[in-house]
N, C-alpha and C positions, 0 to 999 in steps of 0.2 A: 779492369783494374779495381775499380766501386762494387764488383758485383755480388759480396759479403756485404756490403754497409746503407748499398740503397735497397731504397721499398720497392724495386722496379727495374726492369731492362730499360727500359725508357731515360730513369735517373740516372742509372751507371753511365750512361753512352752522354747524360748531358755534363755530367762531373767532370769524363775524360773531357768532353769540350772545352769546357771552362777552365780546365789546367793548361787544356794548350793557348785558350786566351789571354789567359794569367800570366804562363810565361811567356809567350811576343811580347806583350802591354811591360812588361817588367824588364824584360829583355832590353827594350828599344828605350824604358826611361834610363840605363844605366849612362848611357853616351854622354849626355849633360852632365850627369852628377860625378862623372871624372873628370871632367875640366872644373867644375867646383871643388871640389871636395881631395881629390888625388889618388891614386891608386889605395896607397898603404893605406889610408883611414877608411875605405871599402872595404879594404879586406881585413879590417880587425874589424868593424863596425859586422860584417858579415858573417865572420867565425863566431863573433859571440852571440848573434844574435839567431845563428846557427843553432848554438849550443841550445839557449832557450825555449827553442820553437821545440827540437828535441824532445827536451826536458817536459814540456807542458804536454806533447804528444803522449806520451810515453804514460805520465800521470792519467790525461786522460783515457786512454784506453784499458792502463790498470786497474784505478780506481772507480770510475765512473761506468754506468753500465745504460743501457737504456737507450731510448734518444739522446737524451743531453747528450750523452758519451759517445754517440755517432755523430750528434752535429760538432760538438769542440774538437773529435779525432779530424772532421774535413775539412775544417778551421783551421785548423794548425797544420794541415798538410799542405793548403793552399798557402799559408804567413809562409812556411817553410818555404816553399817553391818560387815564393814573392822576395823570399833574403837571399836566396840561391842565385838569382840569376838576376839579382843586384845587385852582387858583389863576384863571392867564390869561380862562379861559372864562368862568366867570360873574360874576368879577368885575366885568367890561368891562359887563355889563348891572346890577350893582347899582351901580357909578359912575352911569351913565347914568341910572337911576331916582333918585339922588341928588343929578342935577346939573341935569337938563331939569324942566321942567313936561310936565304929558300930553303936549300937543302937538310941541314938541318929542322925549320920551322916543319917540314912536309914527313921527316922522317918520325917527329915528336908528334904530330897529328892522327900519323896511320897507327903510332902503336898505341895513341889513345885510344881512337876505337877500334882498333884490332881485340 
């Protein structure tokens, strides 16, 4: 996935690492922060902050060039992957278990990842 942006096969395989530490760690902080906080204000606190990570991505890969522009591009992929699945991402599957019965929840599942 890294292996345009890191100095090294070594780097790329430790980035992939870190995004999948990044999102468990993130993943498994969401459970708390919905019985705080509540679904709907995840998922607007999410989308917009969606939006942003985006926006700065997108900046920095257009305008910046160099390192800086590789290390803010991995920055903001990781922020992005830290908003995503503390909000949008599992969300969309505890809706779904709140709103299908089995068969329905199981039918809305396979054609996700189908």
């Amino acid at each position: 996935m890294f292996e345009n942006e890191a100095p090294s096969e070594w780097w790329a395989r430790f980035y992939t690492f870190l995004i999948g530490l990044i999102n468990m760690l993130a993943t498994l902080s969401l459970f708390p922060l919905i019985d705080k906080f509540g679904r709907r204000k995840l998922w607007i606190f999410g989308s917009f902050a969606l939006f942003i990570t985006l926006a700065a991505e997108g900046f920095s890969v257009y305008l910046l060039s160099g390192t800086l522009g590789m290390v803010l591009s991995l920055l903001f992929v990781f922020i992005y992957i830290i908003f995503f699945e503390m909000s949008i991402g599992p969300l969309v599957y505890i809706y779904g278990g709140e709103s299908f019965y089995n068969k329905g929840l199981s039918m809305a599942i396979g054609l996700n990842w189908f």
